[in-house]
C-alpha positions as CSV (number, residue, x, y, z in Angstrom):
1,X,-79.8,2.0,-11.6
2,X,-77.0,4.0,-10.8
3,X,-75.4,4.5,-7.2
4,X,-74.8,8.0,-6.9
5,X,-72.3,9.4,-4.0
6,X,-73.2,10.1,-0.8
7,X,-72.4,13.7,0.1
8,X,-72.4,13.1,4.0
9,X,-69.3,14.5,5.5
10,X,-70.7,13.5,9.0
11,X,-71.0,10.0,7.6
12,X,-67.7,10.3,6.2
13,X,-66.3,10.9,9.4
14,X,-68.0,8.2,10.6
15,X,-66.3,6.2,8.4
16,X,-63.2,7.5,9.3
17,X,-63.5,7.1,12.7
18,X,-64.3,3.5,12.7
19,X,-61.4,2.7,9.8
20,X,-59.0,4.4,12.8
21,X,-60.2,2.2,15.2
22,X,-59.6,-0.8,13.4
23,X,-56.2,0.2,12.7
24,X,-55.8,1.1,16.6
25,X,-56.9,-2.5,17.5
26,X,-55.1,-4.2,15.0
27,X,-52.7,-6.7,16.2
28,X,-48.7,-5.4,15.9
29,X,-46.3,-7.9,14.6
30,X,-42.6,-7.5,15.8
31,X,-41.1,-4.6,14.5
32,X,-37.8,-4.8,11.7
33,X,-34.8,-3.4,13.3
34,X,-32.9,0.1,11.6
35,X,-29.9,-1.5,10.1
36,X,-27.3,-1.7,13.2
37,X,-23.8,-2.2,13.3
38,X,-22.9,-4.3,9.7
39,X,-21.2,-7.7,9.5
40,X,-17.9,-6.9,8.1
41,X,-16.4,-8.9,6.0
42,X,-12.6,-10.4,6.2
43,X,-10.0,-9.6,4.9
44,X,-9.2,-12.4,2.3
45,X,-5.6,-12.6,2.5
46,X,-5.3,-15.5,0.3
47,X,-6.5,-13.0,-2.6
48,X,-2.7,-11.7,-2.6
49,X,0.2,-13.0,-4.5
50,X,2.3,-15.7,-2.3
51,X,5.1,-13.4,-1.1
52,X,2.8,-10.7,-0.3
53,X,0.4,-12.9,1.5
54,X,2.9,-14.4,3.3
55,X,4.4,-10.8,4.7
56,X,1.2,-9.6,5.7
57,X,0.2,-12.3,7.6
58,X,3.3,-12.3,9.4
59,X,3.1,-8.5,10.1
60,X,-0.2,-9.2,11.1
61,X,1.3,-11.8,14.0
62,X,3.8,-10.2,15.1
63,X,2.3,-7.0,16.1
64,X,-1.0,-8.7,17.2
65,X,-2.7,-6.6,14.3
66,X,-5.8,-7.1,12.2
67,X,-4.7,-8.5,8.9
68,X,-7.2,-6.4,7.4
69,X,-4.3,-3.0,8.5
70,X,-1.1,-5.1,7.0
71,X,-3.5,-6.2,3.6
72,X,-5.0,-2.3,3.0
73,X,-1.3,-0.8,3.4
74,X,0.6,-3.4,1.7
75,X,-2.0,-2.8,-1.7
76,X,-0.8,1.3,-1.2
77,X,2.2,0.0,-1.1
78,X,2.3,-1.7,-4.6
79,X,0.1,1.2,-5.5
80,X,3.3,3.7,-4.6
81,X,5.6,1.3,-6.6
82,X,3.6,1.2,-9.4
83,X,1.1,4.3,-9.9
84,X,1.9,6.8,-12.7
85,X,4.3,3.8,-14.4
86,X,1.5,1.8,-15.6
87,X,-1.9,1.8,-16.3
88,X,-4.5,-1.1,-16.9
89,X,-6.3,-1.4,-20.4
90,X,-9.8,-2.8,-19.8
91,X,-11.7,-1.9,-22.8
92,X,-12.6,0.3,-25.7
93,X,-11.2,3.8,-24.5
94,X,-11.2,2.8,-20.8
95,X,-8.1,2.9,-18.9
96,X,-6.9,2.8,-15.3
97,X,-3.9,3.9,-13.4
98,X,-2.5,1.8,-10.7
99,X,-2.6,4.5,-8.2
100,X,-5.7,4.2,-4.7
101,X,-6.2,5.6,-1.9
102,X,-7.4,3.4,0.9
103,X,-7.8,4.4,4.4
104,X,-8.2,2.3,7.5
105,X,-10.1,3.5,11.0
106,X,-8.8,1.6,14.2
107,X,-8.5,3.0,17.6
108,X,-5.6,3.8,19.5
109,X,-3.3,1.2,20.5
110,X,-3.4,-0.8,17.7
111,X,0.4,-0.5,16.3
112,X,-0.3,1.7,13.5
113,X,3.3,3.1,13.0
114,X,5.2,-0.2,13.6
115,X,2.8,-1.7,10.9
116,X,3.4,1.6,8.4
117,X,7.1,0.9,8.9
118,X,7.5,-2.7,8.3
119,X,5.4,-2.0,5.5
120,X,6.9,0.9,4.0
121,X,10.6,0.8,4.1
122,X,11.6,-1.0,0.8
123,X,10.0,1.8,-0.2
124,X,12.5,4.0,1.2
125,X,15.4,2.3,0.7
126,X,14.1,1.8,-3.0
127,X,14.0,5.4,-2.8
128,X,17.8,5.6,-1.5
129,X,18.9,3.1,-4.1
130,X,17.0,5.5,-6.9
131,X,19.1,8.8,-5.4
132,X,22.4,6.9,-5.7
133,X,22.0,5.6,-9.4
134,X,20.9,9.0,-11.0
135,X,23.1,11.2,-8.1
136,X,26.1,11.2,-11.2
137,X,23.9,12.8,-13.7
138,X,22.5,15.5,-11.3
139,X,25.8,16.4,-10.1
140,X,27.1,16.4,-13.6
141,X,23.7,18.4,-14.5
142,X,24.9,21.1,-11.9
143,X,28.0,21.5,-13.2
144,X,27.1,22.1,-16.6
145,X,24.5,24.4,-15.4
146,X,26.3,26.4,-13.1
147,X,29.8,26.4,-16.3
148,X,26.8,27.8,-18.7
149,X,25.3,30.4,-16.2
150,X,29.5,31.4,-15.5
151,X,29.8,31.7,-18.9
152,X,26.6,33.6,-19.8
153,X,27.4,36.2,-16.7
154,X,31.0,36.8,-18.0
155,X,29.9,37.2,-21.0
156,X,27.2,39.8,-20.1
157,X,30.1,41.9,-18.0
158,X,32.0,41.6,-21.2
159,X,29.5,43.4,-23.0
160,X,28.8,45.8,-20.4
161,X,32.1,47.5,-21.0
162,X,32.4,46.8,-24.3
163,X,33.2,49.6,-27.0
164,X,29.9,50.9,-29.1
165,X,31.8,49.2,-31.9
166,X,32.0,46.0,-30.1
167,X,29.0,46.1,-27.7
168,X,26.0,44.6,-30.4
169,X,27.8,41.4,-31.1
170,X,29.0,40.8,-27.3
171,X,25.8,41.3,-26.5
172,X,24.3,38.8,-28.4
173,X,26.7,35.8,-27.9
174,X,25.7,37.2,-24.2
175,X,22.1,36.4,-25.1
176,X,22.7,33.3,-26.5
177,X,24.8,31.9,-23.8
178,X,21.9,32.9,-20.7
179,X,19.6,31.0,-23.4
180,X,22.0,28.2,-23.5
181,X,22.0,28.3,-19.5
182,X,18.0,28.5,-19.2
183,X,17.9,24.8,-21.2
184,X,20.4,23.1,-18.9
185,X,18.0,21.0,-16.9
186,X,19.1,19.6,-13.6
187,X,16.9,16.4,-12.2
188,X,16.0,16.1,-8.8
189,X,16.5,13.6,-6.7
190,X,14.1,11.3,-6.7
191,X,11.1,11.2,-4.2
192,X,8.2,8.6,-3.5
193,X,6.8,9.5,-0.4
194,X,5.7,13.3,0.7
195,X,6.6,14.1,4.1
196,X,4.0,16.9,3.7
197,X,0.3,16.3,2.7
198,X,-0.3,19.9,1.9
199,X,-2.2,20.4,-1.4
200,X,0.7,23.0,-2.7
201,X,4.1,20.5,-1.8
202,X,1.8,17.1,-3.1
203,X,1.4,18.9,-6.6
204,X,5.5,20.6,-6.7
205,X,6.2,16.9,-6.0
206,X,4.2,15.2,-8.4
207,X,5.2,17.5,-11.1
208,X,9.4,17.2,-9.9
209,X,8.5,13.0,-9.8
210,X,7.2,13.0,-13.6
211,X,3.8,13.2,-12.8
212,X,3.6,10.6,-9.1
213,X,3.9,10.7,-5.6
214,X,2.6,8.7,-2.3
215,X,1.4,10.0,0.9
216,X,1.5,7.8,3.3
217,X,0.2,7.9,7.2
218,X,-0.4,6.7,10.5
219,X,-2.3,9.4,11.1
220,X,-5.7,11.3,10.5
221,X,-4.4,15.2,10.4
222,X,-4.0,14.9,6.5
223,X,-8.0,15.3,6.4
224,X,-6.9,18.5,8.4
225,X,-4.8,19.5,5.4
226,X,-6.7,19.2,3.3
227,X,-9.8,20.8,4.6
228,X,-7.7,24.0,4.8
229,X,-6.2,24.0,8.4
230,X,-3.2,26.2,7.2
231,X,-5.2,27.8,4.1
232,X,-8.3,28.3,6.1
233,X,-9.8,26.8,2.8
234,X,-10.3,23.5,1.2
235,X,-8.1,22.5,-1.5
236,X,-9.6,19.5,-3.0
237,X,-8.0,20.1,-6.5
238,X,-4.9,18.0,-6.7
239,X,-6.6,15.4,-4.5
240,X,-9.3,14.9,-7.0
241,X,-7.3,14.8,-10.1
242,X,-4.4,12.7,-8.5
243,X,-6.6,9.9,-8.2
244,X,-8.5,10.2,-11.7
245,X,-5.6,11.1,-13.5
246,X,-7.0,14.2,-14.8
247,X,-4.4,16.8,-16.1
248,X,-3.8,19.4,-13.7
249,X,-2.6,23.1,-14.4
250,X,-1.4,25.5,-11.4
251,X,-1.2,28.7,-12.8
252,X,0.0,31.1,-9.6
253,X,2.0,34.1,-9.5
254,X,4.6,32.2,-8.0
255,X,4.9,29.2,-9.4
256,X,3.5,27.4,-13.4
257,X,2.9,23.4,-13.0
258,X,1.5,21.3,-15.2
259,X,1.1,17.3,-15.2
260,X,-0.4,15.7,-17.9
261,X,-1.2,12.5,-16.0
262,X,-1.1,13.1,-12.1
263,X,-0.8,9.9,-10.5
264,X,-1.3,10.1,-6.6
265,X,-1.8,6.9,-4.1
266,X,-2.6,7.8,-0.5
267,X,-2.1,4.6,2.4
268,X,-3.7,6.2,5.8
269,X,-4.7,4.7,8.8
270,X,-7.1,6.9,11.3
271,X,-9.3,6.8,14.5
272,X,-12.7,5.9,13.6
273,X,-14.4,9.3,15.2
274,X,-12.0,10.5,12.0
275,X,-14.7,9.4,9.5
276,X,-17.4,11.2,11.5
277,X,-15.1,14.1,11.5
278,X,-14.6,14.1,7.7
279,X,-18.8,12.9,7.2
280,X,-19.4,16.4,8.4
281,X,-17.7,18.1,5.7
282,X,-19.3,19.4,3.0
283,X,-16.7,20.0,0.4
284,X,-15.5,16.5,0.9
285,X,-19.3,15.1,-0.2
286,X,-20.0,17.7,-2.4
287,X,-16.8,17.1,-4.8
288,X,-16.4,13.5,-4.7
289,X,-13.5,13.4,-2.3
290,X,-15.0,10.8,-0.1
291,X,-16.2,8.4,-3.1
292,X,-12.3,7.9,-4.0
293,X,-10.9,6.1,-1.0
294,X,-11.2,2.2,-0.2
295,X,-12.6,1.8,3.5
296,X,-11.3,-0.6,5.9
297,X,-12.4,-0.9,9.4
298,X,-11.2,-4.0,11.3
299,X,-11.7,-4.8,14.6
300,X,-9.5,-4.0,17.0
301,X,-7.6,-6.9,18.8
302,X,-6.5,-5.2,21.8
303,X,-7.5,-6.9,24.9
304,X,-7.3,-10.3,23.1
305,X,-3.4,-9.8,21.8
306,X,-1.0,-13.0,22.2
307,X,2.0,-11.8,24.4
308,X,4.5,-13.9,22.5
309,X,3.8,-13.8,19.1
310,X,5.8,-15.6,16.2
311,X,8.4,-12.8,14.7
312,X,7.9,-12.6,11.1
313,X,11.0,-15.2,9.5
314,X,13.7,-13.1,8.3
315,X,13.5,-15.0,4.6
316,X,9.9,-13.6,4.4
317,X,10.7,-10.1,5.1
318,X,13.8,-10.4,2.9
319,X,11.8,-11.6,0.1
320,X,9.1,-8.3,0.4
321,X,11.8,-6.1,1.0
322,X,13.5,-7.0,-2.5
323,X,10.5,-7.6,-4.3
324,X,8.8,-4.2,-3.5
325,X,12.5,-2.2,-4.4
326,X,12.7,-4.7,-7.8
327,X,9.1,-3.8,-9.0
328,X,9.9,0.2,-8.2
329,X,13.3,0.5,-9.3
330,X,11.7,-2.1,-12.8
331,X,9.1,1.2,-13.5
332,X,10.8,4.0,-12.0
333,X,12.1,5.3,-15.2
334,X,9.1,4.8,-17.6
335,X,8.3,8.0,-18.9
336,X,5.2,6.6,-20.8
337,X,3.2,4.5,-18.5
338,X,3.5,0.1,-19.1
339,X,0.1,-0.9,-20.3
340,X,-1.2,-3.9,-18.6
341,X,-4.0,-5.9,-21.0
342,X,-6.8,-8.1,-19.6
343,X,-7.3,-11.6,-20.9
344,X,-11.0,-12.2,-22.4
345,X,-12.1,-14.2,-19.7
346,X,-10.8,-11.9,-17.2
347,X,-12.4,-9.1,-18.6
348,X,-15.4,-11.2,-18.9
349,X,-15.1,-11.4,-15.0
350,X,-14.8,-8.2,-14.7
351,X,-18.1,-7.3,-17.0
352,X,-20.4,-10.0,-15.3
353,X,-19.0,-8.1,-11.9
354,X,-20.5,-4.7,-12.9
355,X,-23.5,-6.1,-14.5
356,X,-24.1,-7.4,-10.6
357,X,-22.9,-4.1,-8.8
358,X,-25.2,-1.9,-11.3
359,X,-29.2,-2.7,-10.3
360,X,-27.5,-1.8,-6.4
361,X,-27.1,2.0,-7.4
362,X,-30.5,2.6,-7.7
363,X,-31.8,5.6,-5.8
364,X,-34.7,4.2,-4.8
365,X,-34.3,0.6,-3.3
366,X,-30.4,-0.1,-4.3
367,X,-28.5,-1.5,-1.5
368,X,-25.6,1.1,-3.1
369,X,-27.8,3.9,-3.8
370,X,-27.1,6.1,-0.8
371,X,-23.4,5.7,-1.7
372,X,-23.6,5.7,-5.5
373,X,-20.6,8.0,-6.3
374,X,-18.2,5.7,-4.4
375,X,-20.2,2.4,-5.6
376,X,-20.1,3.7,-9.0
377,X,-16.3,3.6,-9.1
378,X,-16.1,0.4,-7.4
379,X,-15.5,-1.9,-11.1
380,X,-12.3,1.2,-12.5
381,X,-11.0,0.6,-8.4
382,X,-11.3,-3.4,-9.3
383,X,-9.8,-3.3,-12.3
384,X,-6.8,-1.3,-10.5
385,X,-6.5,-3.7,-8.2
386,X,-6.1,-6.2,-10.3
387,X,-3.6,-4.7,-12.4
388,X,-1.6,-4.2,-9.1
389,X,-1.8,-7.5,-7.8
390,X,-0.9,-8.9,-11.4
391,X,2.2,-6.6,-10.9
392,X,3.1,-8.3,-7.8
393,X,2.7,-11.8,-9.5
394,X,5.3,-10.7,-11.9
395,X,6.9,-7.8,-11.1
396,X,9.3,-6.3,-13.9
397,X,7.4,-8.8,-16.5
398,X,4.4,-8.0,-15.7
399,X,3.6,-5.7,-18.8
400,X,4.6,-8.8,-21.2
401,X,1.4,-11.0,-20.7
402,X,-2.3,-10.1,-19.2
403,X,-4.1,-10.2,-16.3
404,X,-5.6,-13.8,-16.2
405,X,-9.2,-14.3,-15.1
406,X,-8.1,-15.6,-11.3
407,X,-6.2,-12.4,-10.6
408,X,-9.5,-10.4,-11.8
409,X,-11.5,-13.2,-9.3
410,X,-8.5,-12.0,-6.6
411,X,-9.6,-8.5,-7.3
412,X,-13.7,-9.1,-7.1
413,X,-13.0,-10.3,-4.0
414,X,-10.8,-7.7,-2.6
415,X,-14.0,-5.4,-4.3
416,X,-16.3,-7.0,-1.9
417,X,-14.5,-6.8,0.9
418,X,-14.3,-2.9,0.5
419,X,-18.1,-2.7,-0.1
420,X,-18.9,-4.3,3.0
421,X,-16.4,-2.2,4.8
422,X,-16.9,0.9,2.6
423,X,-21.1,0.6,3.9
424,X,-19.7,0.8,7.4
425,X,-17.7,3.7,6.8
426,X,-20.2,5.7,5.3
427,X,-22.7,4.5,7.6
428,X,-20.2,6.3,10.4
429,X,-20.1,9.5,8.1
430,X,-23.9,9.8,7.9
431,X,-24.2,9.0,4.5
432,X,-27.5,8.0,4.9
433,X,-29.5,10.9,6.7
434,X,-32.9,9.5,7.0
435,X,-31.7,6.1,8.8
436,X,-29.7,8.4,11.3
437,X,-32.7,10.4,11.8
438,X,-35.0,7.4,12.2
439,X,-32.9,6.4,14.8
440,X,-33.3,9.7,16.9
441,X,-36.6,9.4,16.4
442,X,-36.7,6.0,17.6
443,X,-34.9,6.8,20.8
444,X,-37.1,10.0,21.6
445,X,-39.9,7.8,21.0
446,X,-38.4,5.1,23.6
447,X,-37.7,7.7,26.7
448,X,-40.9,9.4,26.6
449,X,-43.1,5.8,26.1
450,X,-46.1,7.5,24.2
451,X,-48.7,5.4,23.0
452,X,-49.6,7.9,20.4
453,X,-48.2,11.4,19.8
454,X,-48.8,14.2,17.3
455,X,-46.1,15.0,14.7
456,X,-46.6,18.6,16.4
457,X,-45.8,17.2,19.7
458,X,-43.1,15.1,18.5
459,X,-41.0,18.0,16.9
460,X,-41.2,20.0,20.6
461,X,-39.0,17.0,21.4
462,X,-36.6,16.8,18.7
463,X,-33.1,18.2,18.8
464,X,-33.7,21.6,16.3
465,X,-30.2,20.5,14.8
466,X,-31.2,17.5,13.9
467,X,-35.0,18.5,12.5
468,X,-35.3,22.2,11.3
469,X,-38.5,21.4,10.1
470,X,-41.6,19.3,10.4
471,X,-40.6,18.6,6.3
472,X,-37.3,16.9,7.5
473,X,-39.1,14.8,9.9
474,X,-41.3,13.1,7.3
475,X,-38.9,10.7,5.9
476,X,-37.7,9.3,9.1
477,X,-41.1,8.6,10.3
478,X,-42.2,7.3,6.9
479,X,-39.2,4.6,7.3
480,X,-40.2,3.8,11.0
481,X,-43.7,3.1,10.0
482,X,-41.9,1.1,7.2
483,X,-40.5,-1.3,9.9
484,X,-43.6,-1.1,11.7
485,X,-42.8,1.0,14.7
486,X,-45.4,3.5,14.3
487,X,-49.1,4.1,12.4
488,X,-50.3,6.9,11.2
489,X,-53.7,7.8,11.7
490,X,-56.2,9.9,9.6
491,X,-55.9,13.4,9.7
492,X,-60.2,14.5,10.4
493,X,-60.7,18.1,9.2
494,X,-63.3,20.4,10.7
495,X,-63.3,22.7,7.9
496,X,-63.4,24.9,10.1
497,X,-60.6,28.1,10.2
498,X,-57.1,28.0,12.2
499,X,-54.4,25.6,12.3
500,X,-55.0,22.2,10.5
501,X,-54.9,19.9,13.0
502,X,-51.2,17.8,13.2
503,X,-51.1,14.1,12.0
504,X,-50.7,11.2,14.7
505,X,-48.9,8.5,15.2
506,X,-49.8,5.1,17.0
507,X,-46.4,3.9,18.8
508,X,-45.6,-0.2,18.9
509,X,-46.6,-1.1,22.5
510,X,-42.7,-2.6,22.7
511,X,-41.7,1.2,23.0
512,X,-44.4,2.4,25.2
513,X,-43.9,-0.9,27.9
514,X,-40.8,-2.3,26.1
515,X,-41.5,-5.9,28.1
516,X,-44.5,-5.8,25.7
């Protein structure tokens, strides 16, 4: 015998009625929190080579600092030393450069500039030392150049008032002496840091320095720059291929550059209402801009700051000092880059790293997935990192022997720390809509202590900025119902005409009486 269907729709709703009811007067178990504020990892200082270590932890004391502000800056440091001089091998056709960009968020207070100065002078007077080796050849340089150009103009005058008879071969030894002139090149002095962050002077600069250059801040206004406060445009261009090493071409009216291998390392240190700041910007999402920088955001340790600390010992900042200038001055004139190989087993490291990192980009369930196009440059930023810090190990030997498998370790950990702090960051820059919407939801949902409200209802309460449409706020209460703040409840239709009525919502009793 066969049960055929019962075509009842009052009995359906019957049904349907009672199934509610069950679900009303079903017990709630404790709700599982958004995610809230993340615990950050630290800082592991030990990853560093000796001197190095040493410095930043003594920067880090005297100024009564987070040692995660010294560490960041100190790596764009080696970064700036190094970048667009070598480049790390790590297999097949895959290469690195040794340039990053890492930014840090701390509030005011905090000693940014005397930490970006104690950090960042070798640099300079590497710079300074640089200038006064290769000042001869310039001057030299101008003098030949301007002789030629002399020569060339008298030549042309000579011409000029030359007889008819006279006049075709004066004119072209005149010819050949401006050609002469054009191919007397005169070097500039050299340059490490930019003083100015604008997209036009970084790429004249890289393309003067063969191809590098460092900016280098205390301060947040070069996301300013570069979202167009003086163009009224963003100029992402030279920011995106500086960090890939992408050839870049500027093709203007006014100016022809072109560098092969553009090699850019950025240290910055901003407020942390910076990141929101940049989070809002759509260009910066849209082209990847965001997905290239290391995140750091320590905690701040004013209010708990020793008011004697220990100075940093004059042999310790003499030792950074001459090992920073040593490993610059060492690269400064490669014009093809020093190619740094990876041992097996530290490649090996490396691999079992990214076969870790990988299942977490997943859209859907990937602890990564919301931030996939920074996460998925996380193992070429490792290997970078590892090259730099096996350039601090050896300095100007470095590019005889290969990175060994604890360096790569160094650099995994280094990795790790940036994920946890890179989550935070983009957590701050909204990277993950639905959660931030969730939460607004969650909040609306606490002030006005429904126990059950239409969708309808709820939207009336909504910011419109936040929730254009009823399709926006699907998601967030799918996730709430997720953690087991809210139940839907059938939707019954008459079948009648008119508006379908609006799905409802059961609240958790701990946000209707919140001592429940």
């Amino acid at each position: 015998m066969t049960t055929q269907p019962v075509d009842n729709p009052e009995l359906w709703a019957g049904f349907a009625a009672l199934d509610a009811q069950q679900t009303a007067d079903a017990p709630w178990e404790d709700p599982v929190p958004l995610a809230g504020p993340r615990v950050l990892a630290q800082f592991p200082v030990d990853a560093l080579p000796g001197w190095l270590r040493e410095f930043v932890a003594a920067v880090a004391e005297e100024t009564q600092t987070p040692v995660d502000l010294a560490g960041s800056i100190a790596l764009s440091v080696i970064a700036t030393a190094t970048g667009g001089r070598a480049v790390v091998q790590v297999r097949g056709n895959w290469r690195e450069p040794t340039n990053l960009y890492v930014v840090v968020a701390l509030p005011p207070a905090n000693r940014k500039s005397a930490v970006f100065a104690l950090l960042s002078d070798p640099l300079f007077e590497a710079e300074k030392q640089l200038k006064t080796v290769r000042q001869p050849a310039i001057v030299e340089a101008q003098m030949t150049a301007r002789l030629a150009r002399e020569a060339a103009d008298k030549a042309a005058a000579k011409a000029a008032s030359a007889n008819a008879d006279e006049r075709d071969e004066l004119v072209s030894t005149a010819i050949a002496l401006a050609q002469a002139a054009e191919t007397v090149a005169v070097p500039v002095e050299p340059q490490l840091l930019a003083d100015d962050a604008t997209a036009e002077t970084v790429t004249s600069r890289m393309a003067e320095q063969g191809g590098r250059i460092s900016v280098m801040s205390a301060e947040g206004d070069i996301f300013d720059i570069i979202a167009g406060r003086y163009s009224g445009k963003p100029n992402l261009g030279v920011f995106l291929k500086g960090h890939a090493g992408d050839r870049l071409r500027v093709d203007r009216q006014t100016r022809q550059e072109y560098i092969e291998h553009p090699a850019l390392t950025m240290g910055l240190c901003v407020q942390p209402q910076v990141l929101d700041e940049i989070g809002r910007q759509e260009s910066f999402k849209g082209r990847g801009l965001l997905g290239r920088f290391l995140y750091s955001i320590p905690e701040s340790l004013v209010g708990r700051c020793k008011v004697s600390p220990d100075p940093i010992p004059e042999e310790v900042k003499t030792l950074y000092g001459r090992n920073v200038i040593d490993l610059t001055i060492g690269l400064a004139d490669w014009t093809d880059p020093a190619v740094i190989q990876l041992t097996p087993e530290a490649d090996a490291a490396l691999l079992a790293f990214q076969e870790r990192v990988e299942p977490k980009l997943a859209a859907r369930g990937g602890s990564l997935g919301h931030i996939a196009d920074w996460a998925g440059k996380l193992a070429g930023a490792t290997a970078r990192m590892a090259a730099l810090l096996h350039l601090a190990r050896y300095l100007v030997r470095g590019h005889t022997q290969p990175v060994a498998e604890t360096t790569m370790r160094d650099a995994i950990r280094l990795a790790e720390y940036f994920t946890s702090h890179g989550l935070a960051a983009f957590d701050a820059m909204g990277a993950d809509p639905t959660t931030d919407r969730a939460r607004s939801v969650l909040e609306t949902l606490r002030t006005n202590r429904w126990s059950e409200v239409s969708k309808r209802d709820l939207m009336v309460k909504l910011s419109r900025s936040e929730f254009r449409t009823a399709t926006e706020l699907a998601p967030a209460l799918d996730l709430l119902e997720e953690h087991g703040y809210v139940r839907s409840q059938p939707v019954h239709r008459t079948g009648g005409r008119g508006r379908p009525p609006s799905p409802r919502y059961l609240i958790h009793p701990r946000l209707t009486t919140p001592t429940a």
